[in-house]
C-alpha positions as CSV (number, residue, x, y, z in Angstrom):
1,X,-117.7,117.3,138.1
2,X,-114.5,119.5,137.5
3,X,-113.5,120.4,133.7
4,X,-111.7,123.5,134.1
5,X,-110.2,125.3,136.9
6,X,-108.0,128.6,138.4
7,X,-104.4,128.2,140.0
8,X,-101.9,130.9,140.5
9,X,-100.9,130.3,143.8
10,X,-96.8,130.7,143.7
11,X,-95.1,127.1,144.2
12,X,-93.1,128.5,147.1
13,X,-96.3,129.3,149.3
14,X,-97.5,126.0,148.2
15,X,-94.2,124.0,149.5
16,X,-95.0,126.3,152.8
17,X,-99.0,125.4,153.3
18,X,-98.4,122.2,152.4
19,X,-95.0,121.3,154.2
20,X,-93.5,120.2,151.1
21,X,-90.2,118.4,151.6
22,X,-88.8,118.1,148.1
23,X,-89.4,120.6,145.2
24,X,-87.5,120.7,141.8
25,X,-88.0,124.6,140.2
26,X,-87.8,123.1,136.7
27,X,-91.4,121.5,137.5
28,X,-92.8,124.7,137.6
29,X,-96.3,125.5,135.8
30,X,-97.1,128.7,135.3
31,X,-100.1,130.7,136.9
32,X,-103.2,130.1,135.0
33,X,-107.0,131.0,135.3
34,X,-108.2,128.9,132.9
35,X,-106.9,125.3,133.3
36,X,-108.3,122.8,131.0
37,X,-107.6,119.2,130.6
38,X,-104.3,117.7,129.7
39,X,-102.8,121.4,130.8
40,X,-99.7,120.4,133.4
41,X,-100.6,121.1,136.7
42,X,-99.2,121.3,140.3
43,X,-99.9,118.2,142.6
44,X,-98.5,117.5,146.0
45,X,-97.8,113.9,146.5
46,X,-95.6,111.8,148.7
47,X,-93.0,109.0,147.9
48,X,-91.2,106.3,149.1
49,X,-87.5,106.8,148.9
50,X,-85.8,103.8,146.7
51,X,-84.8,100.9,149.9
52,X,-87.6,102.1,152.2
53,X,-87.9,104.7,154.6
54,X,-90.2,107.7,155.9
55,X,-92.9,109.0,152.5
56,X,-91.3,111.9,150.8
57,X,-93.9,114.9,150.2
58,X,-93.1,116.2,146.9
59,X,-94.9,119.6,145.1
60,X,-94.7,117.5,141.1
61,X,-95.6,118.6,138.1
62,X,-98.3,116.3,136.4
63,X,-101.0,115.8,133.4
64,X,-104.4,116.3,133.7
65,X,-106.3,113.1,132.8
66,X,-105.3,110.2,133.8
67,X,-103.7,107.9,131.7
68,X,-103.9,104.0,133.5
69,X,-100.4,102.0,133.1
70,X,-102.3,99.7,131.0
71,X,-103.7,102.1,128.6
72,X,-102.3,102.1,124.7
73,X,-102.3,105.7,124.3
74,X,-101.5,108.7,126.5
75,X,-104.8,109.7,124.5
76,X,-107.1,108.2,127.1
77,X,-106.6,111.1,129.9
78,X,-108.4,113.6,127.8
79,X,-111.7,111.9,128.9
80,X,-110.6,110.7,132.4
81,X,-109.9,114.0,134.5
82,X,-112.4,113.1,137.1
83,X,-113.0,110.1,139.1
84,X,-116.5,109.5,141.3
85,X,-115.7,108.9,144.4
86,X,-118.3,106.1,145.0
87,X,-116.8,104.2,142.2
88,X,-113.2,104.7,142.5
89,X,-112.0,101.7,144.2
90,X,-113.2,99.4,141.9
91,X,-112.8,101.2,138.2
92,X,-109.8,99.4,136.5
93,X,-108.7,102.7,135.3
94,X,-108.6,104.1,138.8
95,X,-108.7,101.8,141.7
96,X,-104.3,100.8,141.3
97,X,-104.3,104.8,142.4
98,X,-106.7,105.1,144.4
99,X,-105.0,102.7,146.4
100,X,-101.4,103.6,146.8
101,X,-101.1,107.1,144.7
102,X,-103.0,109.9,146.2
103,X,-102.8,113.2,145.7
104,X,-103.6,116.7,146.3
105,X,-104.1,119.5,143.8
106,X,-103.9,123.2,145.2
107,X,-105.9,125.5,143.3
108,X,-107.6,129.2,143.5
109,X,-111.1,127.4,142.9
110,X,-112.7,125.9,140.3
111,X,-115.5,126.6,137.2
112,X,-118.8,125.0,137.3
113,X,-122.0,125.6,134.5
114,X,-125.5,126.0,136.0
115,X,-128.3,124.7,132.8
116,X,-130.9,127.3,132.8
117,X,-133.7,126.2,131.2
118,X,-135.9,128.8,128.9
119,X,-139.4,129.6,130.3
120,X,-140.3,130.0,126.1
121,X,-138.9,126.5,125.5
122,X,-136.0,128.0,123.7
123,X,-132.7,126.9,124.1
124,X,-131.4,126.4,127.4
125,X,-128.4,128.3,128.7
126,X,-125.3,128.1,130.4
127,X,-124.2,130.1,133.7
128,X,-120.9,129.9,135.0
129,X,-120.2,130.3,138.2
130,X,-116.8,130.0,140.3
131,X,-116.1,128.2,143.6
132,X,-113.7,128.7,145.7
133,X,-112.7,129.1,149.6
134,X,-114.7,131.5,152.0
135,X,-111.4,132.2,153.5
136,X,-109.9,132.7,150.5
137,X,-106.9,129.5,150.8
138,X,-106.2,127.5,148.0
139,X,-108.6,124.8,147.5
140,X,-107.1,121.4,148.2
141,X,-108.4,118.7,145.7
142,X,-108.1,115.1,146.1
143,X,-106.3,113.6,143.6
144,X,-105.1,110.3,141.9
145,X,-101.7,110.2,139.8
146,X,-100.4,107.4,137.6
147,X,-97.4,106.5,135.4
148,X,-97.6,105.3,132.1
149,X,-95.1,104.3,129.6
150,X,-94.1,104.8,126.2
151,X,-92.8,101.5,125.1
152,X,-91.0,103.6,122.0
153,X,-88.4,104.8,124.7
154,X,-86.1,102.4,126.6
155,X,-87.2,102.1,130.1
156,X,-84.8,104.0,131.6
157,X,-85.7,107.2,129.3
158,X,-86.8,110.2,131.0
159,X,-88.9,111.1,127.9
160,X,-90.7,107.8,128.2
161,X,-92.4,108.0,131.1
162,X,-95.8,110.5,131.2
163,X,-97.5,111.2,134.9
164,X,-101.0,112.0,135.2
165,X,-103.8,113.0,137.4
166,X,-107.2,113.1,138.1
167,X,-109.8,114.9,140.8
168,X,-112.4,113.1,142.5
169,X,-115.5,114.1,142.5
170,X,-118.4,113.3,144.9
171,X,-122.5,114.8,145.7
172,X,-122.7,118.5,145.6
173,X,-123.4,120.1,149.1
174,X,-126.8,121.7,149.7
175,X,-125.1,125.1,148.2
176,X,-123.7,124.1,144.9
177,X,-126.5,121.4,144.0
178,X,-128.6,123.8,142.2
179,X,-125.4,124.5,139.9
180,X,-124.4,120.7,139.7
181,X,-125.1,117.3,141.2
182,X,-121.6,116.8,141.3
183,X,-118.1,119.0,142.9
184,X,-114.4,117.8,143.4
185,X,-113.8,116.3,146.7
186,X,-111.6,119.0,148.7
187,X,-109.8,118.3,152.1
188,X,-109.0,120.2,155.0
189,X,-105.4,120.1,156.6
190,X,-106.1,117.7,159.0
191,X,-106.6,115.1,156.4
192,X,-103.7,115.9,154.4
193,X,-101.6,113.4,156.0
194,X,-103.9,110.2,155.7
195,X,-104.9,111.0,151.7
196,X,-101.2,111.7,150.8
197,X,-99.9,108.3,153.1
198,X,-98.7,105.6,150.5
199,X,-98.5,102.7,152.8
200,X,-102.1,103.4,153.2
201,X,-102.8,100.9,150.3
202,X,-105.8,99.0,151.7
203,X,-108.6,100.1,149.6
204,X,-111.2,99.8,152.3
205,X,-109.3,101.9,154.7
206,X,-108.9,104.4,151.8
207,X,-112.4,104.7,151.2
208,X,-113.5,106.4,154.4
209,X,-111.2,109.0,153.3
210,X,-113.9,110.0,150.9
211,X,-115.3,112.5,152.6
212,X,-116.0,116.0,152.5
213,X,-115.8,118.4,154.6
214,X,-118.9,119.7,156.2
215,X,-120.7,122.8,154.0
216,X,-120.3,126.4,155.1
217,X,-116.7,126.4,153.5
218,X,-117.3,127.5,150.0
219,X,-119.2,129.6,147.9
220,X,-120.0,130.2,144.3
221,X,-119.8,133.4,142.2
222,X,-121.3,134.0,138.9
223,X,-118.9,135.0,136.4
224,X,-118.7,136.0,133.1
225,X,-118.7,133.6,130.0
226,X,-115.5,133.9,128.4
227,X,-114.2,131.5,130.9
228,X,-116.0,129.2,128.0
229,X,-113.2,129.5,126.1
230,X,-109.7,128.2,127.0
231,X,-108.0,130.6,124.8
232,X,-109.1,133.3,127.3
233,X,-106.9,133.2,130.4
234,X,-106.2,136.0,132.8
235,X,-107.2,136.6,136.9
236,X,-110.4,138.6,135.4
237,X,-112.0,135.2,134.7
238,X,-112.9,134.5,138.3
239,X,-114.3,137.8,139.1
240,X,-117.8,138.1,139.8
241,X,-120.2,139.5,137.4
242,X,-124.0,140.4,137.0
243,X,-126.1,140.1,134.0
244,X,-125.8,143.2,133.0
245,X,-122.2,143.7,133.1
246,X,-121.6,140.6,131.4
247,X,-121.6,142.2,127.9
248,X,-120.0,145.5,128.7
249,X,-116.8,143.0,130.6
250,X,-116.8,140.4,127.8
């Protein structure tokens, strides 16, 4: 799974790795090490202009948690940040997106807890651990957006309308199982193009998108606990830590 996660990469370098065609500065989100759901976030996406024409890639800003276009309250998205990838195309809440609105959330890497269980029988604990690139890149997760409306605004109100997003996740790789069953699908830039397309709308073409990439690409650092709360937010969150220094750091 995915329930909180690092991005500070600047928008501007994000437009230039992504080959982002359309970018409004007054969508920008600031840097954060600590995202947590319903924060806004920075999602890539593409468009198609109003009358037709080639898919418009787009850097947006968006909600995390998806909220479906049927849903009676924008409350819904605090429990639907993820999406399994083996299930997506057939959920009510996600399968609309799944099929036409993709998308791709750049981030620094993500948080992940590791249960340890106590040899006494005690209380298990909780080790977190960060994942990220080898190569240091922004991580590219796959994304769904939707669009949801308030029906107290007229449709035509800019304050009425609330876009949201979710990751999907799929099996841990051989590395990260130990942590998690479960991490956020990522892509590599040669798939870019096919997740983001949105006159791929057949759901069964869609689904052989759902794929990671092979493992050798990521790794996982321990880190210290005060990533465990959302208050705390700054780039030491991500750094790696032992045992010992955990309590000296934090």
């Amino acid at each position: 799974m995915c329930g909180r996660f690092a991005a500070s990469t600047k928008p501007e370098d994000i437009v230039e790795l992504f080959e982002v065609s359309q970018w409004d500065p007054g969508e920008e989100v600031a840097p954060s090490w600590n995202v947590a759901p319903t924060s806004p976030v920075l999602a890539v996406l593409e468009r198609l202009p109003k009358g037709g024409g080639t898919p418009l890639r787009q850097l947006r800003r968006l909600r995390w948690g998806l909220v479906p276009a049927w849903s009676d309250s924008p409350e819904t998205g605090v429990k639907m940040i993820n999406a399994r990838a083996d299930t997506v195309h057939e959920k009510p809440a996600y399968r609309q997106a799944f099929a036409a609105r993709r998308c791709l959330l750049p981030v620094d890497g993500y948080y992940e807890w590791q249960t340890i269980e106590s040899p006494s029988g005690g209380k298990a604990r909780k080790v977190p651990f960060f994942v990220s690139r080898v190569d240091g890149a922004p991580l590219a997760l796959a994304g769904l957006y939707e669009f949801w409306r308030d029906r107290a605004f007229p449709a035509d109100h800019p304050q009425g309308w609330l876009v949201t997003c979710a990751i999907v996740t799929t099996e841990a790789e051989p590395l990260l199982a130990p942590i998690h069953e479960r991490m956020p699908l990522f892509l590599e830039p040669d798939g870019f193009d096919a997740w983001l397309d949105p006159t791929l709308d057949d759901p069964a073409r869609a689904c052989a998108l759902l794929v990671a990439p092979g493992p050798g690409r990521l790794r996982a650092t321990p880190v210290g606990s005060a990533v465990g709360n959302i208050r705390n937010n700054h780039p030491g969150l991500r750094e790696p830590v032992t045992p010992e220094m955990e309590g000296a750091l934090f």
